[in-house]
C-alpha positions in Angstrom: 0.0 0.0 0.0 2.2 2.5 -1.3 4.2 4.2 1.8 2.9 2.1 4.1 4.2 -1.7 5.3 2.7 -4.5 6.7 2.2 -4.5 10.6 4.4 -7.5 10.9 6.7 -4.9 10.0 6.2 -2.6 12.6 5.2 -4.4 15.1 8.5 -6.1 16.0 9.0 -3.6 19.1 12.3 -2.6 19.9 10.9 -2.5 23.5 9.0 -5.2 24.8 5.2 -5.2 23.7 2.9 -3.1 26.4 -0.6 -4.4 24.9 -1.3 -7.5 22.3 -4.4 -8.0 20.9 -4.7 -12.0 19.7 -6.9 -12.7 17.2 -9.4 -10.0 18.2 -13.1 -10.4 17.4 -15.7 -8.3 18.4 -19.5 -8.6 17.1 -21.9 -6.2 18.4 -25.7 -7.9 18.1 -26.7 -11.6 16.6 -28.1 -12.4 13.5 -28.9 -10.5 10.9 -28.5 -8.1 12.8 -24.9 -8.5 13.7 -21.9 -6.2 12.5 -18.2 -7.3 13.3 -16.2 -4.7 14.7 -13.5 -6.3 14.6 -12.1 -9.2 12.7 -9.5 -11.9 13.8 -7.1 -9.0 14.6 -3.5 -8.8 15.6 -1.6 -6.0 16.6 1.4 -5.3 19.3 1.8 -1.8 20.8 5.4 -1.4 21.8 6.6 0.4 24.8 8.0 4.3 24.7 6.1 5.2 21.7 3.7 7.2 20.7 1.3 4.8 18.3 -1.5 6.4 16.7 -4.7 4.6 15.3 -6.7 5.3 12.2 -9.2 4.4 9.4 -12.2 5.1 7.9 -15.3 5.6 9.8 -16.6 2.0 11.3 -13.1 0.6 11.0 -12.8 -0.8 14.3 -10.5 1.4 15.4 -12.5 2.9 19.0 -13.5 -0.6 19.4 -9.8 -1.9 19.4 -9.0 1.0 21.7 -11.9 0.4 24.0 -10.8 -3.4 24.2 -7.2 -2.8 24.8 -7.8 -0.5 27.3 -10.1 -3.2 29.4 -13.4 -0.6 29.0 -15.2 -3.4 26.5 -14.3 -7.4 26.0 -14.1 -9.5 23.0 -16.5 -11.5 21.5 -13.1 -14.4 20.6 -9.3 -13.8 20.9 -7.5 -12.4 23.4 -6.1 -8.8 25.0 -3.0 -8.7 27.3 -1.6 -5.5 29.3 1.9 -6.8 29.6 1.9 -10.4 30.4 -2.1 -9.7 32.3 -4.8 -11.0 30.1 -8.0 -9.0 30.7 -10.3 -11.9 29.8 -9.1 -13.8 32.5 -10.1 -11.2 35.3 -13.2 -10.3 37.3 -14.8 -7.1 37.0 -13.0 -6.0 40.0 -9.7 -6.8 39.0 -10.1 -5.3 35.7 -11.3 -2.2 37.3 -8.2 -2.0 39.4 -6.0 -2.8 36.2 -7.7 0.1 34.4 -6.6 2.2 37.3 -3.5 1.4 38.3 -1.8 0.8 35.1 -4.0 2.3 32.2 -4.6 6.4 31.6 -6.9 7.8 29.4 -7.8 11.1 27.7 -10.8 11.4 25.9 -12.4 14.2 23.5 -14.7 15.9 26.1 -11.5 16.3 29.1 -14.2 14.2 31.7 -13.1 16.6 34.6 -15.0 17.0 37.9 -16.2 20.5 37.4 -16.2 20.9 41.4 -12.8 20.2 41.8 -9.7 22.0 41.2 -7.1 20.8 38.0 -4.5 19.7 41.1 -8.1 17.7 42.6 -8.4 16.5 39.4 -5.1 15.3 38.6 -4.9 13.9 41.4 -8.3 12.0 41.7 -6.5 8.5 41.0 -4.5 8.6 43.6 -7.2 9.4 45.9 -10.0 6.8 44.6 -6.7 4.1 44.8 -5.9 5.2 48.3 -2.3 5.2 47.1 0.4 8.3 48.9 1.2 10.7 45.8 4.4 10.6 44.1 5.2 14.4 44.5 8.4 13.5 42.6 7.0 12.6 39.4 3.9 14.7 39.8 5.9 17.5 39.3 7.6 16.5 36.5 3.9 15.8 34.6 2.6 19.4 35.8 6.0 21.0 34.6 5.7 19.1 30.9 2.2 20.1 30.3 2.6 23.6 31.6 -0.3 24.0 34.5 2.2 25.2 37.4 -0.2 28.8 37.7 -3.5 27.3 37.1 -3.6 24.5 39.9 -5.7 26.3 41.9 -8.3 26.6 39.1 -11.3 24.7 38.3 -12.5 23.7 35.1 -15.2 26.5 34.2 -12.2 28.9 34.8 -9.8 27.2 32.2 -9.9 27.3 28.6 -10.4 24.1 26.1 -6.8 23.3 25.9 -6.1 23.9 29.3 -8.6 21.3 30.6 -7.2 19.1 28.0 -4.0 19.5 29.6 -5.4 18.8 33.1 -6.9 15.7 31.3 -3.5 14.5 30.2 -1.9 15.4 33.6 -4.5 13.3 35.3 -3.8 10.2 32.7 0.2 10.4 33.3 -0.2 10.8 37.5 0.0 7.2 38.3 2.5 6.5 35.7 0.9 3.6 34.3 1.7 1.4 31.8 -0.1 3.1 28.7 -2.4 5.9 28.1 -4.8 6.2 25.6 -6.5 9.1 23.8 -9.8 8.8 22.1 -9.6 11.5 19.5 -8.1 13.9 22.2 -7.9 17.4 20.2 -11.8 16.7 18.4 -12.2 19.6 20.6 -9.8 22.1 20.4 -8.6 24.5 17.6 -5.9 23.5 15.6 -3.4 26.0 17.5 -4.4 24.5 20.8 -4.5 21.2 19.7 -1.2 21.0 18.5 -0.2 22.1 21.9 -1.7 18.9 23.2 0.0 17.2 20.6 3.2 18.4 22.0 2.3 17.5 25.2 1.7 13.9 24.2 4.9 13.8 22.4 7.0 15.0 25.1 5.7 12.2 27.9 7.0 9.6 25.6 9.9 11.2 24.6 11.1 12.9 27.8 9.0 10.8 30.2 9.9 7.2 28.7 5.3 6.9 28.6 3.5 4.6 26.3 0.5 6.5 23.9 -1.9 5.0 21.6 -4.3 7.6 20.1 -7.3 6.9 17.9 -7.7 10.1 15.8 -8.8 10.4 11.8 -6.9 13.2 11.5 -3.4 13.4 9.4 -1.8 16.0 11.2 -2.5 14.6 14.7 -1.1 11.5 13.7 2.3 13.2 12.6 2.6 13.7 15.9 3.4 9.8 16.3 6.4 7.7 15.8 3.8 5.0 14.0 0.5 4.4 12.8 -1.3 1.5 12.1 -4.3 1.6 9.7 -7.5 -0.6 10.3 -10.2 -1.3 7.2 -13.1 -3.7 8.1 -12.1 -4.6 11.4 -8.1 -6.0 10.4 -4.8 -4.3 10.6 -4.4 -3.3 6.4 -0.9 -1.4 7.1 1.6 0.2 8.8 3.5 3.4 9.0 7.2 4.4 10.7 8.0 7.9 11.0 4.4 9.1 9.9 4.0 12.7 7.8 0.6 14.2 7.8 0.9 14.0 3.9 1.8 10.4 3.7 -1.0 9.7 6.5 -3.3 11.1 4.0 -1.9 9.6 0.9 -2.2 5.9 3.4 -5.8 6.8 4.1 -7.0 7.6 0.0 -5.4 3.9 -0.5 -7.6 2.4 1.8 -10.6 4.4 1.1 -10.2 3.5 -2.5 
């Protein structure tokens, strides 16, 4: 597919592989009725890198994120967070797992309007019942830039700001991954590629794991890959993504 290899390709991490998906299949209602999300797919997200997701609308791609991320299960296969299958847990378990050692940023922030941005970054820590790493917390507020509005709450920040406090709280725990469900859908484009940034530097400065689902080309320049979805499967693969070969990648599949 043009610029694009095959995952195989990629997906030989030079760190060891955070989250597998096995064989994934997901159908959503029975009969005829039934439409396959995903379809006997097989992908590896290595460590320290920032991995964007894309494909045409109904390509599986939230799906795959919401399975990885232990907040939907698969109809067949199998998901692993490191060497932890999430089939293989109880609710209770995977709720822990999903707050220990998953972070996730979504399009609409999900703050606590009551609470401040420090209340909200640090709401894990609280509903965990786990002492705050003052250490690392400060390196996460000093990368995303919120040092003067800590004391603020989220009707008193702008868009990007509350994204930020959004990202902050996904980094606090330092878990194992964070994902980010079209995270600058939004923002402006100025703003957004501030979030961008912000994403980029926690895996390159902060040694973090990101997988982002977006459909757009210039967010996924952000990322050191991309792997493309058509129909439920894994169709390619891109290293070292440019917003104009992301775009090229996507006309070949929409073709």
């Amino acid at each position: 597919m043009g610029a694009m290899t095959s995952t195989s390709t990629l997906l030989a991490p030079p760190r060891p592989a955070v989250a597998r998906a096995l064989a994934a299949t997901k159908v959503y209602g029975t009969g005829d009725q039934a439409v396959r999300a995903l379809e006997d797919l097989t992908v590896e997200i290595p460590g320290g890198r920032f991995t964007a997701i894309m494909g045409p609308s109904g390509s599986g791609k939230s799906t795959l994120m919401h399975c990885l991320a232990g907040l939907d299960t698969l109809t067949s296969g199998q998901v692993f967070i490191g060497d932890t299958e999430l089939g293989a847990l109880s609710d209770r378990e995977l709720t822990a797992l999903r707050r220990e050692r998953v972070g996730f940023v979504f399009q609409s922030f999900n703050l606590m309007p009551t609470l401040t941005a420090w209340e909200n970054i640090t709401l894990p820590f609280a509903l965990a019942g786990h002492k705050i790493d003052t250490e690392w917390l400060d390196l996460v507020i000093g990368t995303v830039g919120l040092g003067d509005r800590l004391r603020h709450r989220p009707s008193e920040l702008s868009g990007g700001q509350q994204q930020r406090v959004a990202i902050a709280r996904a980094l606090a725990t330092r878990p194992d991954l964070v994902f980010a469900d079209e995270p600058t859908g939004n923002l402006d484009s100025t703003t957004g590629a501030e979030v961008l940034e912000f994403l980029r530097a926690a895996v390159r400065d902060m040694g973090q794991t990101v997988v982002m689902v977006t459909h757009d080309p210039v967010a996924a320049g952000y990322a050191d890959a991309v792997v493309f979805l058509a129909d439920g499967r894994t169709v390619g693969a891109m290293e070292q993504p440019t917003p104009e070969r992301v775009l090229d990648a996507l006309k070949t599949i929409g073709s």
